[in-house]
C-alpha positions in Angstrom: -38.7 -75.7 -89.1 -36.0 -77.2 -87.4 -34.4 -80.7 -88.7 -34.2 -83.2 -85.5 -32.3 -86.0 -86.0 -34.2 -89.3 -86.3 -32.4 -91.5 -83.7 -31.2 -94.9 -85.3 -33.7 -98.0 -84.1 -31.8 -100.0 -81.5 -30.8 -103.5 -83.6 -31.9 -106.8 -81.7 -30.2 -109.8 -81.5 -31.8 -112.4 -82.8 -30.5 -116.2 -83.2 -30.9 -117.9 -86.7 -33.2 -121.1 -86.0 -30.5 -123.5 -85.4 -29.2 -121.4 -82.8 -32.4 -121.0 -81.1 -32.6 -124.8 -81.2 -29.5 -125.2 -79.2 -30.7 -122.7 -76.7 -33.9 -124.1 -76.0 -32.4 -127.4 -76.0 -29.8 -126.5 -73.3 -32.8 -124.7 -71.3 -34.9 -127.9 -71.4 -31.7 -130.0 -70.2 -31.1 -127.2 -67.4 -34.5 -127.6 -66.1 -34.8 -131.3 -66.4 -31.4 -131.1 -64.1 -33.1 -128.5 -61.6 -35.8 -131.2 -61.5 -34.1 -134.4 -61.4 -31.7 -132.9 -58.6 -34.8 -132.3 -56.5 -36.5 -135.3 -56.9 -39.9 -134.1 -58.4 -42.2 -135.5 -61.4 -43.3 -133.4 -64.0 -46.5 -132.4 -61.9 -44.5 -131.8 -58.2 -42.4 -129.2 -60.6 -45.2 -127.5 -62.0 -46.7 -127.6 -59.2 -43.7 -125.8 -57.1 -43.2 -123.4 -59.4 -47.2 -121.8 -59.9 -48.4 -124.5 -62.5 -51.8 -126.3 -62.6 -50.5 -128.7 -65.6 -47.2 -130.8 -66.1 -47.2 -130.3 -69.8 -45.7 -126.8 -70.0 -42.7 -128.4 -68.2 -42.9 -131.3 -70.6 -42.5 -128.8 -73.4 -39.9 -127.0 -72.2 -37.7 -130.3 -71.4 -38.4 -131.1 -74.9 -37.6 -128.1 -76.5 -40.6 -127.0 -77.7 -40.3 -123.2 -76.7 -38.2 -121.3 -73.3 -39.9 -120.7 -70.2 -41.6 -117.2 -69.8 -39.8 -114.7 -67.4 -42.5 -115.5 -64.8 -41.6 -118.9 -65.1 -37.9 -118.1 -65.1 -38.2 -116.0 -61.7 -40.3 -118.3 -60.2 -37.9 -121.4 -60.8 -35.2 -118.7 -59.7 -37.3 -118.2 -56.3 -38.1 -121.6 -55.3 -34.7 -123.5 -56.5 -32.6 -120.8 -55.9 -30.6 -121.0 -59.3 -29.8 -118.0 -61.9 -32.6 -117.3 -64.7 -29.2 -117.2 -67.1 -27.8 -120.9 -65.7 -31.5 -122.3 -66.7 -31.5 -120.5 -69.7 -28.1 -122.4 -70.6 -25.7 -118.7 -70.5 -24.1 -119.4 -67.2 -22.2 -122.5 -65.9 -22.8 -121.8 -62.4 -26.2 -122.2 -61.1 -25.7 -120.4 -57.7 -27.6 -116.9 -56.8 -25.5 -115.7 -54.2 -22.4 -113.6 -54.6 -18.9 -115.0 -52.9 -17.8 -113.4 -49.9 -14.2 -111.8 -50.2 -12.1 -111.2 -47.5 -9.9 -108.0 -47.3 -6.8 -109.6 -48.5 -8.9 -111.3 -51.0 -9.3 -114.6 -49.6 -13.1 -116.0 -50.9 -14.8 -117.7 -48.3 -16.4 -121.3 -49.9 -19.8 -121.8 -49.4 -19.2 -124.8 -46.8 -17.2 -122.4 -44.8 -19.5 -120.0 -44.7 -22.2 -122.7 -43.3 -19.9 -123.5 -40.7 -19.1 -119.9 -39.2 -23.0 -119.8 -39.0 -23.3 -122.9 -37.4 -20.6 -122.1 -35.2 -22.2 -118.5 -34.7 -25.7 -120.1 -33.9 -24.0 -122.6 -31.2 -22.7 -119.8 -29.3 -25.7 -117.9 -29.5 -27.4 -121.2 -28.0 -24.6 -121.5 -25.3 -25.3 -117.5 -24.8 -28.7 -118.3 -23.9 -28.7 -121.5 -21.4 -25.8 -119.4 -19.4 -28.3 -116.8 -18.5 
């Protein structure tokens, strides 16, 4: 019979209590931020993001456990911030990707809202000329 090589089990991270502390801690500020910045009570945000009850958001704010991945997309999908910036791993909350220019040059956000604007404006001028 030939030997096969048992493959070694893949090793998990895994973050001593304290740790996990300070993670659910940041988590529970991030989303008490996403929350504050848009004006909504406990309910409104559970309520925006596929909740019947306030208190899982309660929970998480206070640190008693992280959001669940469906929660995590579906604060990603209505707020439009990065799972990883609520979970407290990133510092920047946006989704979207820069836009680099050939040479390099990175178009800022606010510039990129203004070509759009200006795009839209000419469409609209487009439009009454005919």
């Amino acid at each position: 019979m030939p030997m096969t090589k048992k493959r070694p089990k893949p090793r998990r991270f895994r973050l001593n209590p304290k740790q996990q502390l300070a993670q659910q801690k940041r988590c529970g500020d991030r989303i008490r931020e996403l929350r504050n910045r848009h004006e909504l009570t406990l309910k409104e945000f559970a309520y925006a993001i596929g909740y019947d009850s306030h208190s899982v958001v309660r929970e998480w704010e206070m640190a008693s456990h992280l959001p669940s991945a469906d929660a995590l997309t579906a604060m990603h999908q209505r707020f439009d911030v990065s799972p990883a910036w609520i979970l407290g791993l990133e510092e920047d909350s946006r989704t979207y990707k820069p836009v680099v220019l050939r040479d390099g040059a990175v178009i800022s956000e606010e510039q990129l809202e203004e070509a759009l604007r200006v795009t839209e404006a000419e469409d609209v001028r487009r439009e009454l000329e005919t």
